[in-house]
CHARMM internal coordinates of N, CA and C (Angstrom, degrees):
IC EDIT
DIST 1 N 1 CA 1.4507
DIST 1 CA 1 C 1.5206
ANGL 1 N 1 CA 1 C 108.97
DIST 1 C 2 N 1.3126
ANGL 1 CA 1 C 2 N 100.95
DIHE 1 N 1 CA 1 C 2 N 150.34
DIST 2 N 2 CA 2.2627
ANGL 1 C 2 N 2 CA 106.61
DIHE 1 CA 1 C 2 N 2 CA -166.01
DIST 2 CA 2 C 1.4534
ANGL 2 N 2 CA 2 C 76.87
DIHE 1 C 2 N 2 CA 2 C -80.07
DIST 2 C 3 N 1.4334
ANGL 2 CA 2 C 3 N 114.16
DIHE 2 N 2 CA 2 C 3 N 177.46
DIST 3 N 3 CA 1.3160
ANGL 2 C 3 N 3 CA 137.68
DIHE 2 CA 2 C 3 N 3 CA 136.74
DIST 3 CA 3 C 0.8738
ANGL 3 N 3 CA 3 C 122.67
DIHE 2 C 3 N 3 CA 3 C -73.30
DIST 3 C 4 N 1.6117
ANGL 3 CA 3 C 4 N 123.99
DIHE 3 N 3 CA 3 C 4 N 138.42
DIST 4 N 4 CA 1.6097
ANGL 3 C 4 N 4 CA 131.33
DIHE 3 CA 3 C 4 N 4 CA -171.38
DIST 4 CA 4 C 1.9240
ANGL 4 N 4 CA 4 C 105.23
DIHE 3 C 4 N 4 CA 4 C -43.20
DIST 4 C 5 N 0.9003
ANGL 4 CA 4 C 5 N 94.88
DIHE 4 N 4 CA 4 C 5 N 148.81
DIST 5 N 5 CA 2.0889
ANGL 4 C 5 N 5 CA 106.45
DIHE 4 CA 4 C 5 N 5 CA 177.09
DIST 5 CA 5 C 1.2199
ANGL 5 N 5 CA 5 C 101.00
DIHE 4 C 5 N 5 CA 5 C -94.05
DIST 5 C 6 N 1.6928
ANGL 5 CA 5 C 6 N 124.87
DIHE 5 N 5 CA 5 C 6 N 77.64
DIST 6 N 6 CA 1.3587
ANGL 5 C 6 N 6 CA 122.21
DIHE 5 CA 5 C 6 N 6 CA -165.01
DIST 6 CA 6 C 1.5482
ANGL 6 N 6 CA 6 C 96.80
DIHE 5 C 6 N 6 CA 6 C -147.28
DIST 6 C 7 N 1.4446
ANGL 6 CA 6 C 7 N 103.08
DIHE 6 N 6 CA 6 C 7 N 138.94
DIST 7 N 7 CA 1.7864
ANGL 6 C 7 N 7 CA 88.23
DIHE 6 CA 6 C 7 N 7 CA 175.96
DIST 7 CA 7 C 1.5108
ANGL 7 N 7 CA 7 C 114.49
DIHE 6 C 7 N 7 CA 7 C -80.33
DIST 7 C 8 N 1.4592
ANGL 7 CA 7 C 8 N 102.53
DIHE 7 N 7 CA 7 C 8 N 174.18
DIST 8 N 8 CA 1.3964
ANGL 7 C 8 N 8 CA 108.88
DIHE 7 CA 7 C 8 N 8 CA -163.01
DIST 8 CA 8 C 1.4812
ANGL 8 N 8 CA 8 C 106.78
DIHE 7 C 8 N 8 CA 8 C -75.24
DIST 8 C 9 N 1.4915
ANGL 8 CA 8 C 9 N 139.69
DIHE 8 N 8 CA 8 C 9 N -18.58
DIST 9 N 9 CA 1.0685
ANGL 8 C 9 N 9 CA 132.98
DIHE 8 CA 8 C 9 N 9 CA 174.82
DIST 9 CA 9 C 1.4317
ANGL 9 N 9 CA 9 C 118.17
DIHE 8 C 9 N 9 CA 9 C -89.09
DIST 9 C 10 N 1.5846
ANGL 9 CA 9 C 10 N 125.16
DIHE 9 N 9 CA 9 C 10 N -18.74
DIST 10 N 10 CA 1.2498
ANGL 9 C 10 N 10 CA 131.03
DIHE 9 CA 9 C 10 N 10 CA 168.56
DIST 10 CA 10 C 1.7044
ANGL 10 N 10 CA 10 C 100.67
DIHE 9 C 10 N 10 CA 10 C -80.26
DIST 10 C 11 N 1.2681
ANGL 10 CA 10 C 11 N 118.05
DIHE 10 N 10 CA 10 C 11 N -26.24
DIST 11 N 11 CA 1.3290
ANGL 10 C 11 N 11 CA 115.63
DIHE 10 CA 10 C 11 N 11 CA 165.66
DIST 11 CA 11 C 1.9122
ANGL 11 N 11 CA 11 C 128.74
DIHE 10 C 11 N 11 CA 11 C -52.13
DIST 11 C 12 N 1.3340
ANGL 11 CA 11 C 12 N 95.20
DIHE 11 N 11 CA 11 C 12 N -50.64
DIST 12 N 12 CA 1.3686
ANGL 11 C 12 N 12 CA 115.46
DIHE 11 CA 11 C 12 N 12 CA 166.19
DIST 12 CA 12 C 1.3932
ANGL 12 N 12 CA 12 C 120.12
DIHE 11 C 12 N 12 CA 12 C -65.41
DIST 12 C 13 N 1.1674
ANGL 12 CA 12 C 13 N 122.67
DIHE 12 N 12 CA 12 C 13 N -54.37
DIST 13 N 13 CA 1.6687
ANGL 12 C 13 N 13 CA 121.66
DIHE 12 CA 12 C 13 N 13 CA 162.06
DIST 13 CA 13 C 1.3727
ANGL 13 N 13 CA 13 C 122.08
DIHE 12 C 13 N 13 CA 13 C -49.64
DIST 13 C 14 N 1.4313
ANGL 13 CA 13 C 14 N 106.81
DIHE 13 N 13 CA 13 C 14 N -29.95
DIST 14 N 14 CA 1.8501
ANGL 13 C 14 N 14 CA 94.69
DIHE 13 CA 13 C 14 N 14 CA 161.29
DIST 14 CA 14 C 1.3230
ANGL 14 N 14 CA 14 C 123.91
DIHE 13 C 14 N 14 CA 14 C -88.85
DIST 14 C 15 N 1.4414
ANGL 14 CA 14 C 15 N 121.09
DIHE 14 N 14 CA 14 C 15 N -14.95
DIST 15 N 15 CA 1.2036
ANGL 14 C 15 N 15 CA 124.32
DIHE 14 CA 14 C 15 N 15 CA 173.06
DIST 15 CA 15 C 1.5123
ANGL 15 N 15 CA 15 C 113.54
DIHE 14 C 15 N 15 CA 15 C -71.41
DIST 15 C 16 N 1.4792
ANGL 15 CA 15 C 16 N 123.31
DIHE 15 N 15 CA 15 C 16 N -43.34
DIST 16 N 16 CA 1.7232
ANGL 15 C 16 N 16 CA 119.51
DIHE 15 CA 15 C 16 N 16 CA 149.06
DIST 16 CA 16 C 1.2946
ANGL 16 N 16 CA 16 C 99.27
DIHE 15 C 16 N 16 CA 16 C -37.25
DIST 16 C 17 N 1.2715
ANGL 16 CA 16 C 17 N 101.85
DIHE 16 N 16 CA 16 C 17 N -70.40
DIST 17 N 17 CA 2.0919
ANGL 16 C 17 N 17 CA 91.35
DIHE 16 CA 16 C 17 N 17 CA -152.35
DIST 17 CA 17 C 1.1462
ANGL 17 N 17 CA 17 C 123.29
DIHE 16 C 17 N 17 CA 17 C -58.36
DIST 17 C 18 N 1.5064
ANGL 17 CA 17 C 18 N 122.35
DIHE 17 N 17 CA 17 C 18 N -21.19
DIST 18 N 18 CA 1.6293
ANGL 17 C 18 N 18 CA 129.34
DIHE 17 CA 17 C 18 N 18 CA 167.51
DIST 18 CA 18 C 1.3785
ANGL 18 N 18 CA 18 C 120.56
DIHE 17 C 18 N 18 CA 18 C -110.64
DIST 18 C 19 N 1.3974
ANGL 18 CA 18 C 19 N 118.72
DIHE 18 N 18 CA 18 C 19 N 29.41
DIST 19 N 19 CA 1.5308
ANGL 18 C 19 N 19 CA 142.88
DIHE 18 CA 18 C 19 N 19 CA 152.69
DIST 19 CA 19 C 2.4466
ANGL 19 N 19 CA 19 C 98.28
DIHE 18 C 19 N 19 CA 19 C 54.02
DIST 19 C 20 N 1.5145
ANGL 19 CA 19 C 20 N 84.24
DIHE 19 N 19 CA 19 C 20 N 26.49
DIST 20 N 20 CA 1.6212
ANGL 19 C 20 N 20 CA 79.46
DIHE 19 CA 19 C 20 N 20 CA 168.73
DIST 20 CA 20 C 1.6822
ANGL 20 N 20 CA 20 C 122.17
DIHE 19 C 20 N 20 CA 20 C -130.42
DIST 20 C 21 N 1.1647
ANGL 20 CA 20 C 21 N 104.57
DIHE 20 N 20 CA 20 C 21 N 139.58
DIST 21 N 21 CA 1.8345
ANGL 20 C 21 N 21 CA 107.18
DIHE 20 CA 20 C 21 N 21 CA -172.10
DIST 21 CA 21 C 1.5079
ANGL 21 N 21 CA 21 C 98.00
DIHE 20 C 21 N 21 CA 21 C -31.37
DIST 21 C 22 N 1.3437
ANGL 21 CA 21 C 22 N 112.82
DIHE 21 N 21 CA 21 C 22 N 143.65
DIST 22 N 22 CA 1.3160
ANGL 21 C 22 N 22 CA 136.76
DIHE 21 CA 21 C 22 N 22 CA 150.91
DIST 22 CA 22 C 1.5166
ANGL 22 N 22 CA 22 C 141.11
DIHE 21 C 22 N 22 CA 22 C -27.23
DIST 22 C 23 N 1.6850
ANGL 22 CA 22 C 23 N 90.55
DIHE 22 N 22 CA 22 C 23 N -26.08
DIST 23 N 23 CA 1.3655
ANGL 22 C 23 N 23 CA 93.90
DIHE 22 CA 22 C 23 N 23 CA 174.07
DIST 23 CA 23 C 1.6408
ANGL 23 N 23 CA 23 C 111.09
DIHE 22 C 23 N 23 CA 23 C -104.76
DIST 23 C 24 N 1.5715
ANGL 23 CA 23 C 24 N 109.60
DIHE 23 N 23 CA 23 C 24 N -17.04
DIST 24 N 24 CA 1.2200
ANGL 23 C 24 N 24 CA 117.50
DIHE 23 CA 23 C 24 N 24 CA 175.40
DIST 24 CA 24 C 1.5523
ANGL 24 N 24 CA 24 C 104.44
DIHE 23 C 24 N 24 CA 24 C -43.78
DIST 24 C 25 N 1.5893
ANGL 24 CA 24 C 25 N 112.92
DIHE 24 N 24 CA 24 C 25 N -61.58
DIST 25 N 25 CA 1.2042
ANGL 24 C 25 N 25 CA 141.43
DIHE 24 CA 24 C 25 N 25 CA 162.54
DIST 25 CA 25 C 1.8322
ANGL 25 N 25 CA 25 C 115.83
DIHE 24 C 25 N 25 CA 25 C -8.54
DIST 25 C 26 N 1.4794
ANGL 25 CA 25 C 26 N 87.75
DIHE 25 N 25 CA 25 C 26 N -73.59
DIST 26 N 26 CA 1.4806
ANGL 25 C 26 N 26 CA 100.94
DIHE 25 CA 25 C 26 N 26 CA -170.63
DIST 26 CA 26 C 1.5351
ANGL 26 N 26 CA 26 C 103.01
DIHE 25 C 26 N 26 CA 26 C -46.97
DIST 26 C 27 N 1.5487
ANGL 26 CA 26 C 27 N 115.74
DIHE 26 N 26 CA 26 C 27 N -57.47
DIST 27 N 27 CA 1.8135
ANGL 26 C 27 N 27 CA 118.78
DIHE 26 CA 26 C 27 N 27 CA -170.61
DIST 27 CA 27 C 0.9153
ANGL 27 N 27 CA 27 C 119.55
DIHE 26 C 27 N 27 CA 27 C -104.22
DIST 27 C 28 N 1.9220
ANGL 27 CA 27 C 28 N 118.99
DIHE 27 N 27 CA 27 C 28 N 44.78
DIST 28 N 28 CA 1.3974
ANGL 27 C 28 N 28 CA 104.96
DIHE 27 CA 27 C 28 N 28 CA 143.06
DIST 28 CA 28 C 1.3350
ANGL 28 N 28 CA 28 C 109.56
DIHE 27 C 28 N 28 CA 28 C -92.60
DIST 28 C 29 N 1.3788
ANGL 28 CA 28 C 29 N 88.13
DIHE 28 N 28 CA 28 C 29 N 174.30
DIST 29 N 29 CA 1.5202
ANGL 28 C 29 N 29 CA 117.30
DIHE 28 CA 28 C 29 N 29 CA -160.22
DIST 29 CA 29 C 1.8473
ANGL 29 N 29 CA 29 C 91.14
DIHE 28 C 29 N 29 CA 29 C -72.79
DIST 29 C 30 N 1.4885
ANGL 29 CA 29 C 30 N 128.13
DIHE 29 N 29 CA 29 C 30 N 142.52
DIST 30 N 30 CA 1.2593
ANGL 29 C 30 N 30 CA 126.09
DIHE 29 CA 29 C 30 N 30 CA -172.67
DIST 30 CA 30 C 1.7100
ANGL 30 N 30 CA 30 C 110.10
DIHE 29 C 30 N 30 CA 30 C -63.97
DIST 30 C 31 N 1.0325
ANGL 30 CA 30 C 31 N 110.47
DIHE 30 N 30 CA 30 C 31 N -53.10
DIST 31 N 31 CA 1.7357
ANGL 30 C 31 N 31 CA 123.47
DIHE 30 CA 30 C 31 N 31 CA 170.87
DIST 31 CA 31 C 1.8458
ANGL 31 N 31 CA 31 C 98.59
DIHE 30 C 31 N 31 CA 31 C -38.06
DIST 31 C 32 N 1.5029
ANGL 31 CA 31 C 32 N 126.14
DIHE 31 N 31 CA 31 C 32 N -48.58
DIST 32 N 32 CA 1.2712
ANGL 31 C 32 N 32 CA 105.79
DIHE 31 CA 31 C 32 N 32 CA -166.59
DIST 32 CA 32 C 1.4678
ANGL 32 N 32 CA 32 C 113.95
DIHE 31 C 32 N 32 CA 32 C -81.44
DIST 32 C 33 N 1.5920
ANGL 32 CA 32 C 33 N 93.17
DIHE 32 N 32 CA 32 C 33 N -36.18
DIST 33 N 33 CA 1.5834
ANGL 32 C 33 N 33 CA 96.14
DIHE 32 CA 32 C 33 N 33 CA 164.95
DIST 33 CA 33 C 1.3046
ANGL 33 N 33 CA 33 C 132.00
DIHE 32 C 33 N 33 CA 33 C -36.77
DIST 33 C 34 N 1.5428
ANGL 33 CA 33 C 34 N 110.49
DIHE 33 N 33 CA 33 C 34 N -42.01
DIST 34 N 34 CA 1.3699
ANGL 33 C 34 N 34 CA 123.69
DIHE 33 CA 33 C 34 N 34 CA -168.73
DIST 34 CA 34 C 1.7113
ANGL 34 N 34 CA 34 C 98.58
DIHE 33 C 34 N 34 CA 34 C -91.69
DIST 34 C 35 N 1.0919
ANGL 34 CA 34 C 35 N 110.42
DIHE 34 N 34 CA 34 C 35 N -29.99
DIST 35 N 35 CA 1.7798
ANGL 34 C 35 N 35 CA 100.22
DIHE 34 CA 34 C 35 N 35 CA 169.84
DIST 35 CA 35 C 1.8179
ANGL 35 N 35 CA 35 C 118.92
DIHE 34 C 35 N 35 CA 35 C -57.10
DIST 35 C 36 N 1.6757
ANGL 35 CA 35 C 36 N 98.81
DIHE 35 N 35 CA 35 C 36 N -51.53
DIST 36 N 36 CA 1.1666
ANGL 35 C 36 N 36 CA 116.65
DIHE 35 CA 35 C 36 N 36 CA -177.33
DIST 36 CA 36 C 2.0195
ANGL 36 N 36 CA 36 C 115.61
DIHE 35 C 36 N 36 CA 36 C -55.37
DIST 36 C 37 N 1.3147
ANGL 36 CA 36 C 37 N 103.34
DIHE 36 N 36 CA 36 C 37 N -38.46
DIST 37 N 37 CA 1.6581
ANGL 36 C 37 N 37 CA 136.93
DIHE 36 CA 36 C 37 N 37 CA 165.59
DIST 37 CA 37 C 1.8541
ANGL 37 N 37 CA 37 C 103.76
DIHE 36 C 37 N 37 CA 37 C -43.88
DIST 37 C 38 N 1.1021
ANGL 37 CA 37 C 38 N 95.95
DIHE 37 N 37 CA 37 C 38 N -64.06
DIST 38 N 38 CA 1.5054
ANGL 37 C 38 N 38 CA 102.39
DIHE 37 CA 37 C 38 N 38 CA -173.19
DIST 38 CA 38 C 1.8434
ANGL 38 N 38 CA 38 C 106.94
DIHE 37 C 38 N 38 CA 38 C -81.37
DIST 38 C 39 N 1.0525
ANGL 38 CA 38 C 39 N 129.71
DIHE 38 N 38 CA 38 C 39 N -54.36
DIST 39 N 39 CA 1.4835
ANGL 38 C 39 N 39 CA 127.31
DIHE 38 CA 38 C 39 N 39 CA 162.26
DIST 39 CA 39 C 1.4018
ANGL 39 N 39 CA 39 C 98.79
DIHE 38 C 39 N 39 CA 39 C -32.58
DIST 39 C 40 N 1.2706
ANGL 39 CA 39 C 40 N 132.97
DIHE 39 N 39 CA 39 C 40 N -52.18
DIST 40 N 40 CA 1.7241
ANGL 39 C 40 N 40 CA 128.20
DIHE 39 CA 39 C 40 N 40 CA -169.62
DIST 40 CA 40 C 1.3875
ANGL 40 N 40 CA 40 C 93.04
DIHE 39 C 40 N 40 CA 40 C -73.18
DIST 40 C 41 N 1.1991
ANGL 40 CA 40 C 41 N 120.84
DIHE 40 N 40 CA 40 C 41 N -48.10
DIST 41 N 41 CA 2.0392
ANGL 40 C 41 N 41 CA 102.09
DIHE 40 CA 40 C 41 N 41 CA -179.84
DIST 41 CA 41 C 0.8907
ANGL 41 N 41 CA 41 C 103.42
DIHE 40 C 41 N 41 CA 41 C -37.81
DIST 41 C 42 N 1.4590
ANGL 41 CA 41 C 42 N 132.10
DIHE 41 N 41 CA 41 C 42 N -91.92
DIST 42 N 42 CA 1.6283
ANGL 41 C 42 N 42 CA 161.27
DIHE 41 CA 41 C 42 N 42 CA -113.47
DIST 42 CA 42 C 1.7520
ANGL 42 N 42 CA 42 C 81.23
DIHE 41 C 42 N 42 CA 42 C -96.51
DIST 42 C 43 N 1.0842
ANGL 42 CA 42 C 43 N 147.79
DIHE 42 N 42 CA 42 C 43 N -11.01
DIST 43 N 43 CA 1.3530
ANGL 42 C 43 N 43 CA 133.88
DIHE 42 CA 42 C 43 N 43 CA 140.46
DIST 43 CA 43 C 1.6769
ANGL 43 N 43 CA 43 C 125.91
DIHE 42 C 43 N 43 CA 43 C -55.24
DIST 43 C 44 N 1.4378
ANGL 43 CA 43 C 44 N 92.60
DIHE 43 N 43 CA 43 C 44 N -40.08
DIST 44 N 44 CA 1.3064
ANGL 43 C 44 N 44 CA 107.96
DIHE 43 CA 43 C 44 N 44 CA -159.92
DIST 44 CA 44 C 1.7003
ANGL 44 N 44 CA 44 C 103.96
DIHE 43 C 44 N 44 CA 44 C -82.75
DIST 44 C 45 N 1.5090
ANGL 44 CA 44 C 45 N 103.24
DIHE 44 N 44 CA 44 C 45 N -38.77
DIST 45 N 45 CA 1.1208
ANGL 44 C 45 N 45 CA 111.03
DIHE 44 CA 44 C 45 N 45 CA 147.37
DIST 45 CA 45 C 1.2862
ANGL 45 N 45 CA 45 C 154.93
DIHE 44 C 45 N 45 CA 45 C -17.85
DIST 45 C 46 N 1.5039
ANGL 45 CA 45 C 46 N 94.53
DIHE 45 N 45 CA 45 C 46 N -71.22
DIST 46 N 46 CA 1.6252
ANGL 45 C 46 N 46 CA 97.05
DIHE 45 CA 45 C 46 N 46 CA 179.12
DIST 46 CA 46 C 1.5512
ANGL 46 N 46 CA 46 C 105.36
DIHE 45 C 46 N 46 CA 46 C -97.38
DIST 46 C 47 N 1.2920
ANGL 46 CA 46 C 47 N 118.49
DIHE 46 N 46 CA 46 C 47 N -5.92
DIST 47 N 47 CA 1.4639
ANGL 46 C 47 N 47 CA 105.60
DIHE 46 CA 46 C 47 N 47 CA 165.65
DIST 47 CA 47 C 1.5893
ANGL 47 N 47 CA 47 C 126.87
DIHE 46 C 47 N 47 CA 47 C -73.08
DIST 47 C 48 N 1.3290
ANGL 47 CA 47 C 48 N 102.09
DIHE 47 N 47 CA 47 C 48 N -32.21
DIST 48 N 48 CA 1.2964
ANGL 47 C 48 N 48 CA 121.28
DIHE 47 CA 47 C 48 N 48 CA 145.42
DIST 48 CA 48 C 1.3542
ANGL 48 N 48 CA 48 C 127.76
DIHE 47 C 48 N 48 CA 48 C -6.09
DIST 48 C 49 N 1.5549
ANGL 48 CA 48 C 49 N 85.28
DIHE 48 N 48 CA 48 C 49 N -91.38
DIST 49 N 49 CA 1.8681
ANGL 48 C 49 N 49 CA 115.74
DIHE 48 CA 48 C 49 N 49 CA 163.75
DIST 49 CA 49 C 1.1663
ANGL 49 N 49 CA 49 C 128.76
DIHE 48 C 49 N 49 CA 49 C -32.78
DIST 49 C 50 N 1.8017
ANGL 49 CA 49 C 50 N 128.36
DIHE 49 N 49 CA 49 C 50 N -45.08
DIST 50 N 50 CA 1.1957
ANGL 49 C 50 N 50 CA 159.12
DIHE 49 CA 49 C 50 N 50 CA -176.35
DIST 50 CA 50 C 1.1607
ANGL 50 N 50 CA 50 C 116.39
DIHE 49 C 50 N 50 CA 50 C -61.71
DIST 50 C 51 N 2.1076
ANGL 50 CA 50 C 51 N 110.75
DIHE 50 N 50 CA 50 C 51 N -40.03
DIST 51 N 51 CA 1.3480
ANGL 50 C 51 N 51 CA 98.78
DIHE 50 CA 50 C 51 N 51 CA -152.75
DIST 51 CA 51 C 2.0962
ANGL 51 N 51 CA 51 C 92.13
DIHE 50 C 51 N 51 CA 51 C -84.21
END
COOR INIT
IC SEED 1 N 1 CA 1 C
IC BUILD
C-alpha cells in the first residue's frame, strides 16, 4: 500500500488532531483515515454545542 498523497505538514496536523505518531498517519488506509476525520468532527462538534 502507497502512502497517503498528503503533504507533510497537513500530515502532522492530523497526527496532533488524532493523538497518533506521524507515521501511523502516513499508512492508514484512506477509508480509515476518513472515518477517524469525521469521529474528530462530530467531537468537535458537540463540544462545541455544550459550551
Amino acid at each position: 500500500m502507497r502512502p497517503l498523497q498528503i503533504s507533510a505538514e497537513t500530515a502532522q496536523k492530523l497526527a496532533e488532531a488524532l493523538d497518533v505518531p506521524i507515521e501511523q498517519v502516513m499508512h492508514l488506509p484512506q477509508h480509515v483515515l476518513v472515518q477517524k476525520l469525521v469521529e474528530l468532527e462530530r467531537n468537535e462538534s458537540g463540544n462545541s454545542n455544550n459550551e
